[in-house]
Every structure is written in structure tokens, then in C-alpha cells.
C-alpha positions in Angstrom: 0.0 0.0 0.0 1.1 3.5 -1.1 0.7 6.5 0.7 1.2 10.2 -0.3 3.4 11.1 3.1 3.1 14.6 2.7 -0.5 14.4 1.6 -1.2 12.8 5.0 1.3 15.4 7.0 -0.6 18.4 5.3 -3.7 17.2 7.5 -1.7 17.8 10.9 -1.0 16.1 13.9 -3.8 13.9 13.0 -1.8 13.1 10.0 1.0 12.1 12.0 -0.7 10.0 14.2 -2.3 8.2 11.5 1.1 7.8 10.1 2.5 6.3 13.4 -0.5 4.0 14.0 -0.1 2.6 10.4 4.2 2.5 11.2 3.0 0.6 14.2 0.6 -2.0 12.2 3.4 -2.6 9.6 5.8 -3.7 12.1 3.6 -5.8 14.4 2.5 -7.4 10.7 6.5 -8.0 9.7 6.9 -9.6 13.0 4.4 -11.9 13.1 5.1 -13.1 9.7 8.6 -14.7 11.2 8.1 -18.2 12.4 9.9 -17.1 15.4 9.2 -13.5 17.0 12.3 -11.6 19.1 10.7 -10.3 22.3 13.0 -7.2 22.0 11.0 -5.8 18.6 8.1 -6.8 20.0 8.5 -4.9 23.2 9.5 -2.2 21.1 5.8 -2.4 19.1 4.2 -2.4 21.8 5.4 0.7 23.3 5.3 2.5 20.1 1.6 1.7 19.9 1.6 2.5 23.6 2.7 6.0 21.7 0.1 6.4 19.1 -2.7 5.8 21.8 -1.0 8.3 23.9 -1.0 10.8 21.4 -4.6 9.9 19.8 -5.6 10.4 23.5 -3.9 14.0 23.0 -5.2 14.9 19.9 -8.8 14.0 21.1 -8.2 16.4 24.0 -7.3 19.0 21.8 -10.3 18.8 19.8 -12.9 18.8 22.7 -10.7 21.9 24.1 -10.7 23.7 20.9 -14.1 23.2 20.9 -15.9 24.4 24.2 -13.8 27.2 24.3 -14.4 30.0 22.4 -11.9 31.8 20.7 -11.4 35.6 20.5 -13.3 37.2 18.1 -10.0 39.0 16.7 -8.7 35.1 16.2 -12.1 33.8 14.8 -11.9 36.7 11.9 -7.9 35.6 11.4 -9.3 32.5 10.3 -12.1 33.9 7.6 -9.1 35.9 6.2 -7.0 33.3 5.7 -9.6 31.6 4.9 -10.3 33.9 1.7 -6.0 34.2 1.4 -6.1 30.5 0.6 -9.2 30.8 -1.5 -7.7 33.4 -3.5 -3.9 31.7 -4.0 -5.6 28.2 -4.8 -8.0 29.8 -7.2 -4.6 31.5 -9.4 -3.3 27.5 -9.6 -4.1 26.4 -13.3 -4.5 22.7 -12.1 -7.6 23.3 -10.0 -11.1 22.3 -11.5 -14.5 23.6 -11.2 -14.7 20.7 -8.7 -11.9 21.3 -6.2 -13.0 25.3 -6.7 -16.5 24.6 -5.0 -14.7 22.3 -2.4 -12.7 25.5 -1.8 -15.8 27.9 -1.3 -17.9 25.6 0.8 -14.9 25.1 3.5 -14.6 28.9 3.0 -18.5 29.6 3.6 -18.7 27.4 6.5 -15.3 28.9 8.2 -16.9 31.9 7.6 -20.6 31.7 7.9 -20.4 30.1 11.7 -17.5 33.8 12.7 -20.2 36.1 11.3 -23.1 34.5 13.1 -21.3 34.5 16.5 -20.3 38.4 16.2 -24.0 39.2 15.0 -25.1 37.6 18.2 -22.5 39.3 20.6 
């Protein structure tokens, strides 16, 4: 199976996680395919998977943070600009179609959309 690394790293920590998880798979896999295992490697899988949990556990935590707390409003319009900064530098690329355009405007509507709302209401 091929992956696109820096497709997946582009996503964030998520990304790496993901990458570690699936590092963590592949050796556990190699290992079990020997008709006789070494402990030491798979000590070593286990704490590396002992890893990825730790830092899903993180990432998770992050999420529900980012979530319940609100941000400042000078932070949440940072974000619709560089929401319409990205918009506007993806849109100059030749090799973007009508397709990934409209991707581009609904992220950009809905990172927008929900700021506006929230300062209407303050």
C-alpha cells in the first residue's frame, strides 16, 4: 500500500498520528510473519503503539478543548481571512477544476458563515 506522506502530514497532527499508527501496524504485521518472533522488537511495538494511543488520547483532548472554548473574536476573523487568502492563492493554480474550486468555497462559507453569526449575536 502506497501512501502520499506529505499528503497525510498536510492534515496535521492527526496526519502524524495516523502515520504512526499505520508504522505501528506494519511492524507488528512483519513480525508476526517470522516463524519465530524476538521479544525485544516486539517490546518495542508495543510501546510505540503505547505511543500512538497516547497521542490519539492528545489529539482527542485538543479537539474537545478547541471546541468548548471559544476563541477571541480578533482570532475567529484571522481565520475567515486566511480563509479567503487560501481561497484566493488556490483559485490562481491552473491545475484546480470547477470541482476542487467549489470544495474551496464551501470550507470557505462554513469557516466563515459560523464567525459572522457568532459576532451578529454578541
Amino acid at each position: 500500500m502506497n501512501f502520499d506522506i506529505v499528503e497525510i502530514l498536510k492534515v496535521g497532527l492527526s496526519g502524524l498520528v495516523f502515520l504512526l499508527a499505520f508504522m505501528a501496524y506494519r511492524l507488528l504485521a512483519l513480525e508476526q510473519k517470522k516463524k519465530k518472533s524476538d521479544p525485544k522488537i516486539l517490546r518495542n511495538v508495543q510501546l510505540f503503539s503505547w505511543q500512538c494511543v497516547f497521542l490519539v488520547l492528545v489529539m482527542a483532548g485538543i479537539n474537545i478543548f478547541e471546541r468548548v472554548t471559544p476563541l477571541p473574536a480578533h482570532v475567529e476573523i484571522n481565520k475567515c481571512r486566511e480563509s479567503i487568502l487560501r481561497l484566493e492563492s488556490l483559485s490562481a493554480l491552473e491545475d484546480q477544476s470547477a470541482e476542487d474550486l467549489r470544495l474551496l468555497i464551501k470550507n470557505h462559507i462554513e469557516t466563515c458563515d459560523g464567525i459572522l453569526n457568532r459576532l451578529d449575536e454578541d
